[in-house]
DRENDO-1510 file (C-alpha; in Angstrom, 1 decimal, always signed):
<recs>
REC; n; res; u; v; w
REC; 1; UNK; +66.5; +133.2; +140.9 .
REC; 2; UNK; +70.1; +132.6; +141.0 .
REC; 3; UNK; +69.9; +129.1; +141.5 .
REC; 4; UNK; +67.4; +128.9; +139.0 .
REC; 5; UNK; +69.7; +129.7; +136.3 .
REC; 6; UNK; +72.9; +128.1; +138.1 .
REC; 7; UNK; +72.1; +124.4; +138.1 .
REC; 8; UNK; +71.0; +123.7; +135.1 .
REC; 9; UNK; +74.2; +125.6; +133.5 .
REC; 10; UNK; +76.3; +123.5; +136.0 .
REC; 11; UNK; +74.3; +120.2; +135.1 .
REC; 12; UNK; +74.9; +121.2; +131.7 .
REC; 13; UNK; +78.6; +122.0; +131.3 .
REC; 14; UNK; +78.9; +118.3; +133.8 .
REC; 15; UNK; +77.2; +116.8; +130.7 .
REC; 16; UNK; +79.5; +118.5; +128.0 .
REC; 17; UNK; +82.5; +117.8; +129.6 .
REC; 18; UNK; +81.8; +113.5; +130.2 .
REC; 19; UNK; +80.1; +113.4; +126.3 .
REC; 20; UNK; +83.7; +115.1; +125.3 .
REC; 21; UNK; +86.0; +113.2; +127.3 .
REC; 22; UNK; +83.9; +110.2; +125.8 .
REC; 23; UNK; +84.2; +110.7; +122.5 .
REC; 24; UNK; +88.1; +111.8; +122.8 .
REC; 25; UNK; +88.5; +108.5; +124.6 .
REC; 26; UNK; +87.1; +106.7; +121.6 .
REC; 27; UNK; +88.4; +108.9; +119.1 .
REC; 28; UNK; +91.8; +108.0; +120.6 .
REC; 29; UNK; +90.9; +104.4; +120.6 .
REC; 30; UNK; +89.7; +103.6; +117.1 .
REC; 31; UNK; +91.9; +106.0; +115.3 .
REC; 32; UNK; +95.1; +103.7; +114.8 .
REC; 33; UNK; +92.7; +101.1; +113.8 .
REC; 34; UNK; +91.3; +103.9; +111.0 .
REC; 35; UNK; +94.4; +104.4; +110.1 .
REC; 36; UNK; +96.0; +100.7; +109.7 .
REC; 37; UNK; +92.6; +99.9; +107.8 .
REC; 38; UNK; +92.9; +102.5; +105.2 .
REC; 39; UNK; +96.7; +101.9; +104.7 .
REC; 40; UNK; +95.8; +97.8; +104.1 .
REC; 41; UNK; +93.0; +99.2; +102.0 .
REC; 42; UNK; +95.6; +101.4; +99.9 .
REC; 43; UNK; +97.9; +98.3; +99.5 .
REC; 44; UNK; +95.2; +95.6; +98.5 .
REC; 45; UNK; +94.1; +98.2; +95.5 .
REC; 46; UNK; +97.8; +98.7; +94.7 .
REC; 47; UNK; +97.9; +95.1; +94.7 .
REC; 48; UNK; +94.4; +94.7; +91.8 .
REC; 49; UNK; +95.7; +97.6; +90.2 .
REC; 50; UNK; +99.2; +96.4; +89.4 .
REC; 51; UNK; +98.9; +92.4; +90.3 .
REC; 52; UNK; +102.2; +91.0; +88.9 .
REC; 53; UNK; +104.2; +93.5; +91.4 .
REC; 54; UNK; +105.3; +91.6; +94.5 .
REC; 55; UNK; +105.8; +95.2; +97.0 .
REC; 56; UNK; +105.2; +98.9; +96.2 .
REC; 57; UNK; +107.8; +101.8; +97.4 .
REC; 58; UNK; +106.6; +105.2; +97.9 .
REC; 59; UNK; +107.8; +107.4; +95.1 .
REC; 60; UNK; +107.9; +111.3; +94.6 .
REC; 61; UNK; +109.5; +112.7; +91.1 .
REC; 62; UNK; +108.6; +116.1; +89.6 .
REC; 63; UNK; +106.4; +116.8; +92.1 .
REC; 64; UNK; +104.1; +114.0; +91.5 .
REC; 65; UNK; +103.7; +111.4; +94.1 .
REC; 66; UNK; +103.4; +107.7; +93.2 .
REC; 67; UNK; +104.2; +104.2; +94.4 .
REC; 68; UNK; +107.0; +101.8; +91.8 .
REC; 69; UNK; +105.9; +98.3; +91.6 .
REC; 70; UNK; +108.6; +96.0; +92.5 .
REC; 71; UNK; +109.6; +92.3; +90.9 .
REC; 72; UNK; +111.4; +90.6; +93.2 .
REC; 73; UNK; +113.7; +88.4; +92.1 .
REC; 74; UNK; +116.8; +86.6; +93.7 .
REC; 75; UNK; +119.3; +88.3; +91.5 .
REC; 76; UNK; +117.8; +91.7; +91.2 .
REC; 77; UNK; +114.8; +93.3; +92.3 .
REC; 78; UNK; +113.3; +95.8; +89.1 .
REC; 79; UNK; +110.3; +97.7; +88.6 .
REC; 80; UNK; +107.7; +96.7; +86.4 .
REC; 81; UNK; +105.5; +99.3; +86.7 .
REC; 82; UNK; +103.5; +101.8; +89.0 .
REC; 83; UNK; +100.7; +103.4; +90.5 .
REC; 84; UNK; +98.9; +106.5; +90.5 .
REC; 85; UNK; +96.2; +108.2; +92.6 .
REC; 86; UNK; +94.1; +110.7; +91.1 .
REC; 87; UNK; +91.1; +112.7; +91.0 .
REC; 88; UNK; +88.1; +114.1; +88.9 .
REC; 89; UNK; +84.6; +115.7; +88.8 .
REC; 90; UNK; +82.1; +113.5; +87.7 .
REC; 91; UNK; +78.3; +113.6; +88.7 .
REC; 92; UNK; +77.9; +113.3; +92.2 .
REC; 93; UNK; +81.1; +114.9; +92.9 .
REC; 94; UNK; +84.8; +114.0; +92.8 .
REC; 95; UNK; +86.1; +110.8; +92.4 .
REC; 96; UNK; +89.2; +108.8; +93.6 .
REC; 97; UNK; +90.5; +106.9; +91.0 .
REC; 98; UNK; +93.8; +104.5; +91.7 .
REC; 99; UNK; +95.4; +103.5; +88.3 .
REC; 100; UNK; +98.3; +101.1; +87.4 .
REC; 101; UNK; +100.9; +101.6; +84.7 .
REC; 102; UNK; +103.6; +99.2; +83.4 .
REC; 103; UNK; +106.7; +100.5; +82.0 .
REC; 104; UNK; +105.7; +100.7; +78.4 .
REC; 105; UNK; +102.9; +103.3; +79.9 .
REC; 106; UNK; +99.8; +101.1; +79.2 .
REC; 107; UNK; +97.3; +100.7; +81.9 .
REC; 108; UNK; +97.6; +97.2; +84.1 .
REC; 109; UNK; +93.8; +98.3; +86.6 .
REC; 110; UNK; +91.8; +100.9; +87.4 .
REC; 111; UNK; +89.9; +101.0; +90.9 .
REC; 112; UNK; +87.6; +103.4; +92.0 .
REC; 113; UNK; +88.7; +103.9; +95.9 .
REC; 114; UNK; +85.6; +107.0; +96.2 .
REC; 115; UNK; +83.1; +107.6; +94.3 .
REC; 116; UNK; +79.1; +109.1; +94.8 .
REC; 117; UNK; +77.4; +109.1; +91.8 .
REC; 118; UNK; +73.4; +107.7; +91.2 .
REC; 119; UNK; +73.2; +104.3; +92.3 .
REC; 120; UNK; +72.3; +101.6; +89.4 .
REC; 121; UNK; +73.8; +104.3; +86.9 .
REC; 122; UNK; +77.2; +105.6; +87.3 .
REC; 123; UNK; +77.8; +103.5; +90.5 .
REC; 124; UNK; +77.9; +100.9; +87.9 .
REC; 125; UNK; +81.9; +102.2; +87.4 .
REC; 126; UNK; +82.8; +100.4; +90.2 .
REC; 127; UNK; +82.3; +97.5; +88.0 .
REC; 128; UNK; +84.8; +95.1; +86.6 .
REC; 129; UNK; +83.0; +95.2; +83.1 .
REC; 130; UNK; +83.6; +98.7; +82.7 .
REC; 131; UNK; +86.9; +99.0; +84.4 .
REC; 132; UNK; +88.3; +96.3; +82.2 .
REC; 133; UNK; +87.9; +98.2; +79.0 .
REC; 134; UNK; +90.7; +100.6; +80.2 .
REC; 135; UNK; +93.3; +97.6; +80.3 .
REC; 136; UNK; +96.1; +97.9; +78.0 .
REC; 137; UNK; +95.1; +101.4; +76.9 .
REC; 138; UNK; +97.3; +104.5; +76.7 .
REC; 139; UNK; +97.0; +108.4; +77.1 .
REC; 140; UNK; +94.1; +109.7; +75.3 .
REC; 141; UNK; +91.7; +107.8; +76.4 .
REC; 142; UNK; +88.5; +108.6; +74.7 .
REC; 143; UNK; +84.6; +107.7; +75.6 .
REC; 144; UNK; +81.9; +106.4; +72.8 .
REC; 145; UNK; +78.1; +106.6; +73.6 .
REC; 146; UNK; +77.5; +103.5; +71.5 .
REC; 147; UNK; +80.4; +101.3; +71.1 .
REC; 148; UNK; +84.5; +101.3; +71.2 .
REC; 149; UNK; +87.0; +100.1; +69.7 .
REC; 150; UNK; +90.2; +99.6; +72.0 .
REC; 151; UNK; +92.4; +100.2; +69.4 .
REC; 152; UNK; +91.8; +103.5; +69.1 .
REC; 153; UNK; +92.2; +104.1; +73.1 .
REC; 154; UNK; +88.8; +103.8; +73.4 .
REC; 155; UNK; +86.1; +102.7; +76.1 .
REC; 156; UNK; +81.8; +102.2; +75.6 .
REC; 157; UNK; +80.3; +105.1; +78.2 .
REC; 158; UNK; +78.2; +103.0; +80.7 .
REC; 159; UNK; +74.0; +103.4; +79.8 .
REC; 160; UNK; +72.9; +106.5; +81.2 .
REC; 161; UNK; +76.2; +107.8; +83.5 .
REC; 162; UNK; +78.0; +109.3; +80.4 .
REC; 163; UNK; +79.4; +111.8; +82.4 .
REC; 164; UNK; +80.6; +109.4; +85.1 .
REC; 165; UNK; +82.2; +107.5; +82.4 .
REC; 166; UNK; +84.0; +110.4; +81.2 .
REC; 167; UNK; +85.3; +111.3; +85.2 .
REC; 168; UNK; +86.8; +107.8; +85.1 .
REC; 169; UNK; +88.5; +108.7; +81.8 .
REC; 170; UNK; +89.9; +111.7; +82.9 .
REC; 171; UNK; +91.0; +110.5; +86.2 .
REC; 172; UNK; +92.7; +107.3; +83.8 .
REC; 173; UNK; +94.3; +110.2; +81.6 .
REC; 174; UNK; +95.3; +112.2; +84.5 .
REC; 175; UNK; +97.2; +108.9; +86.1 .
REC; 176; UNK; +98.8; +108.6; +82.5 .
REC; 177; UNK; +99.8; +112.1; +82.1 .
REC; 178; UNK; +101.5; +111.9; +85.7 .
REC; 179; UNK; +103.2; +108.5; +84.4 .
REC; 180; UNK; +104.7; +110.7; +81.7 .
REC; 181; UNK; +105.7; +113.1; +83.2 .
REC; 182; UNK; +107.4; +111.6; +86.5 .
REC; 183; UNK; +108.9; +108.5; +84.3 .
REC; 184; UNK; +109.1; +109.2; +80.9 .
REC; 185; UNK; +106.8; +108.1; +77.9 .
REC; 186; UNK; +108.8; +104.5; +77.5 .
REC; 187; UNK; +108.9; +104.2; +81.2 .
REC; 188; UNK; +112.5; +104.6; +81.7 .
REC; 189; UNK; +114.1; +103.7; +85.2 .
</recs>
């Protein structure tokens, strides 16, 4: 009866121990390449979000952490502007929303780096038609049903994914608060 019950626990604990050793092998293996990816990921959307900056240092004022768009130039390398991460609760959950900012505290790009919302509704964020209405707009960014007018800080929701629209907003205003209040409201150095 004994051996009954002792093999198979043997054969069994054999079997948990390779499948675990396995998959710490491989976890060990592709991890660094995980990481590298997602840190070349990171500085490709830094680079769409805030194209006329040349490299990005990793910044942390008032509590808020950001990345300062560098310029480089012979004479003197300046900022011209910088980028924010940030988050908000839209339909299908949270998103990640990366945002740039130029030193008069208008937005340069907005890229969505997570987002799971209905697909052919508000995964339609993730395109360049909609993030485009957010260039060169400021804090306050507001969402119309029907139509916008960018001159009053405004963007058209996308049909049927109002409330993803309104996430992307939020996320936008949230980069643009942060901007405000780790820089100043004229971008100051």
């Amino acid at each position: 009866m004994k051996k009954n019950i002792l093999v198979p626990t043997i054969a069994l604990f054999l079997i948990c121990l390779v499948a675990t050793t396995l998959l710490a092998f491989a976890n060990s293996v592709t991890a660094p390449i995980i990481e590298e990816l997602a840190v070349q990921t990171e500085m490709e959307s830094r680079k769409k979000v805030l194209p006329e900056a040349d490299e990005f240092l990793d910044q942390n004022q008032n509590g808020i952490s950001y990345a300062m768009g560098i310029k480089t130039d012979p004479v003197l390398n300046r900022p011209i502007g910088y980028v924010f991460t940030t988050t908000a609760k839209s339909y299908g959950g949270e998103i990640l929303v990366m945002t740039g900012i130029d030193q008069d505290g208008k937005v340069t790009g907005v890229e969505l780096l997570s987002i799971n919302d209905t697909a052919g509704l508000g995964m339609n964020a993730t395109k360049e038609d909609f993030r485009s209405q957010f260039l060169g707009l400021v804090n306050g960014i507001k969402v119309m049903k029907n139509s916008s007018n960018p001159d009053n800080n405004e963007i058209t929701a996308l049909t049927g994914a109002t409330i993803t629209s309104q996430a992307v907003a939020d996320a936008v205003n949230a980069a643009l608060a942060d901007f405000e209040k780790a820089i100043g409201k004229a971008g100051a150095n």
